[in-house]
C-alpha positions as CSV (number, residue, x, y, z in Angstrom):
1,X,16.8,-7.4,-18.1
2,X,13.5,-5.8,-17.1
3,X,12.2,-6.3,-13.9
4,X,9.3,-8.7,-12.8
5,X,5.7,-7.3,-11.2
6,X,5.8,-8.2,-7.8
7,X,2.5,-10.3,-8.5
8,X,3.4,-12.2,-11.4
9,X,5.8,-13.3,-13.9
10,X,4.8,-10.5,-17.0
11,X,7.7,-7.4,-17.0
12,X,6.4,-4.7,-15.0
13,X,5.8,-1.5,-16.7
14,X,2.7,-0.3,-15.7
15,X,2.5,2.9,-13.7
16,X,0.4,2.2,-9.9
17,X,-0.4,5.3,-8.2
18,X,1.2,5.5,-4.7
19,X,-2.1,7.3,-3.6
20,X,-5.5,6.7,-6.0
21,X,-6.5,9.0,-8.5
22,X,-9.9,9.3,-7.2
23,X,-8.5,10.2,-3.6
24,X,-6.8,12.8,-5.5
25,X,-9.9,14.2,-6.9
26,X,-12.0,13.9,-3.7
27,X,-10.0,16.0,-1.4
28,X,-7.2,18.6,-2.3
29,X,-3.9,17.3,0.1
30,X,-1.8,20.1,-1.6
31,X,2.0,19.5,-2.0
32,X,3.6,16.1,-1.1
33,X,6.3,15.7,1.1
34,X,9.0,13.1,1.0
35,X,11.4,11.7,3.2
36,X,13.4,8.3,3.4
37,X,14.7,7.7,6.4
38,X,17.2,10.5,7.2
39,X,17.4,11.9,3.8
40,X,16.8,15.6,2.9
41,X,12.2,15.7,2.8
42,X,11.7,17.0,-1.2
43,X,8.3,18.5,-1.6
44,X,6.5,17.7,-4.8
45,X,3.9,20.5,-6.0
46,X,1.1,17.8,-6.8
47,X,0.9,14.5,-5.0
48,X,0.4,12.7,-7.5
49,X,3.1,10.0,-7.5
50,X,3.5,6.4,-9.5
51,X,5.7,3.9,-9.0
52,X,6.6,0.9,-11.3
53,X,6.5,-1.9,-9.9
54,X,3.6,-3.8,-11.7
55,X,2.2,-5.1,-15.0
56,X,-0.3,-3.5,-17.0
57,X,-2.3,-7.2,-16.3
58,X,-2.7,-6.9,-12.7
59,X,-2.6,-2.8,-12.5
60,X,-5.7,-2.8,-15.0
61,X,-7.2,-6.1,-13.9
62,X,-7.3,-7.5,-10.5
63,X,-5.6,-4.4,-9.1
64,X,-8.5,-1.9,-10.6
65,X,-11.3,-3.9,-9.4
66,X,-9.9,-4.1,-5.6
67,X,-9.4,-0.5,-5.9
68,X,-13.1,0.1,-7.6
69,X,-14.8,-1.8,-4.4
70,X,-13.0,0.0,-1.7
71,X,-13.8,3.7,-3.0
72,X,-17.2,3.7,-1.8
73,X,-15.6,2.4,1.5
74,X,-12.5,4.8,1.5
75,X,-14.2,7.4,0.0
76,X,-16.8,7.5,3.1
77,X,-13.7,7.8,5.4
78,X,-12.5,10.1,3.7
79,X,-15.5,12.2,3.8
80,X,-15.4,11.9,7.5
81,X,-18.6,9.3,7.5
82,X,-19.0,6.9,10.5
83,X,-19.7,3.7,9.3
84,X,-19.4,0.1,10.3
85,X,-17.4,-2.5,8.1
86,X,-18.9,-5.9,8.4
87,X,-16.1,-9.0,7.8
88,X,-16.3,-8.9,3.9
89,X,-15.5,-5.2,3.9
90,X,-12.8,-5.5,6.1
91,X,-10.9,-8.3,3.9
92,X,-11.3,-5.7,1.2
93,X,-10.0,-3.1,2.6
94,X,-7.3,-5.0,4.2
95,X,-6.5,-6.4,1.0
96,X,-6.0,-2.8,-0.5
97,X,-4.2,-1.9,2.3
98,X,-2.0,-4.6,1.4
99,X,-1.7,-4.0,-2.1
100,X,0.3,-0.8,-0.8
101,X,3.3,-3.6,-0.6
102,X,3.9,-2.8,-4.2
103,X,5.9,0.5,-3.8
104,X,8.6,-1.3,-3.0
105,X,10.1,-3.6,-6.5
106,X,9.9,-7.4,-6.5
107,X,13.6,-7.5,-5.5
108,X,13.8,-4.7,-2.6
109,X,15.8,-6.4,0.2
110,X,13.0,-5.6,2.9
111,X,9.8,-7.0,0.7
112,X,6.8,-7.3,3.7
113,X,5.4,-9.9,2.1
114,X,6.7,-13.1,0.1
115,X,6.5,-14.1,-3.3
116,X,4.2,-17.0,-2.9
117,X,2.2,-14.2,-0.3
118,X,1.8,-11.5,-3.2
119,X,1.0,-14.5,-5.6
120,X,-2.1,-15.4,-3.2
121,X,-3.6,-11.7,-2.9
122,X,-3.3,-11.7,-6.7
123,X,-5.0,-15.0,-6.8
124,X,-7.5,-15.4,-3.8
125,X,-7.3,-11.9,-2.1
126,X,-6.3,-14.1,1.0
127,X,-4.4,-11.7,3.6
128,X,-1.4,-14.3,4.8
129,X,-1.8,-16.4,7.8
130,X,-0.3,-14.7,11.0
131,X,-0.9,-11.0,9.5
132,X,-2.4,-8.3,11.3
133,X,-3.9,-5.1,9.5
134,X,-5.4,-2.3,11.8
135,X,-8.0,0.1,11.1
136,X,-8.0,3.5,12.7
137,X,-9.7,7.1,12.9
138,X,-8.3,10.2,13.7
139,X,-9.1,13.1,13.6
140,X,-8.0,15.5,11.0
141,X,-6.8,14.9,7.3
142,X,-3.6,14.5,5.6
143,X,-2.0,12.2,3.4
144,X,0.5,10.4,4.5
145,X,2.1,6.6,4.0
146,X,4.6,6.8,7.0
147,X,5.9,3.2,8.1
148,X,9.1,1.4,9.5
149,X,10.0,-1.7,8.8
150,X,12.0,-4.0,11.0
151,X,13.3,-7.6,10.9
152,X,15.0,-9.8,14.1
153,X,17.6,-12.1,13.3
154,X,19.4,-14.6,15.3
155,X,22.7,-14.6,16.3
156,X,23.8,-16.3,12.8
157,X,22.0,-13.1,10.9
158,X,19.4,-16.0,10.0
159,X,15.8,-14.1,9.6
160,X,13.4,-15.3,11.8
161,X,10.9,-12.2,11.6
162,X,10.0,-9.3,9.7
163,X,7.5,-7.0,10.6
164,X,5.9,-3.5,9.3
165,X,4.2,-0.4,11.1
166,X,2.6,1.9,9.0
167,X,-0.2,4.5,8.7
168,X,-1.8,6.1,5.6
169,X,-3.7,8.8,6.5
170,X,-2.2,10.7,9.3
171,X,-2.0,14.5,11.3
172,X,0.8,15.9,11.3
173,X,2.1,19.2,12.8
């Protein structure tokens, strides 16, 4: 039985780049290297990568609009411009930021957010109550989506937190 999107109820099928096309086409990040946890790092010639994970409804709908509002956002990062995001912007980019979720399939174990959370951001583009998303700049340029997720339990393995560190863009040695 195929798979749900982690936004909705359709079958997913839809091919979501890990990184945007038109980041791809901006700046030149060469190979792409991979590593889960302590697994052997595989280097991909272009990093171009998709996951699938979504619907062809949300990938070419909701999804493609978020993304189309935060390129010239992103895009001015990524060009190394200085600029100031007033409160609007910075729901939108923390909503694509949160999109990035949807790597991981509807039925991964350690899911970040919740059903009725990825529901919402399809919905309303709310960012869940009690969430924190960070904006930083560094200095240098590589692509990267390097995070670690972590959840505390009590003593009767019951979860009562889950949390995730991450950073897209980051310099590396």
């Amino acid at each position: 039985m195929p798979e749900p999107c982690i936004f909705c109820d359709n079958n997913l099928g839809s091919r979501e780049h890990l990184w945007p096309k038109w980041i791809h086409e901006r700046k030149d990040f060469g190979p792409l290297k991979i590593q889960r946890g302590k697994s052997k790092k595989v280097v991909i010639p272009h990093p171009e990568v998709t996951v699938k994970t979504v619907c062809g409804i949300c990938n070419n709908g909701w999804m493609s609009d978020l993304e189309a509002e935060n390129i010239p956002i992103i895009g001015n990062m990524l060009q190394d411009v200085t600029l100031p995001l007033d409160e609007a912007q910075q729901k939108t980019v923390g909503a694509w930021a949160m999109k990035a979720d949807s790597t991981k399939g509807r039925l991964a174990p350690n899911r970040f957010y919740k059903r009725e959370e990825c529901i919402n951001m399809r919905v309303s583009r709310e960012i869940p109550a009690r969430r924190l998303i960070w904006f930083g700049r560094i200095e240098g340029m590589h692509l990267a989506d390097i995070g670690t997720d972590f959840t505390l339990a009590d003593p009767a393995k019951n979860r009562i937190a889950m949390g995730s560190v991450g950073t897209p863009w980051r310099v590396t040695s």
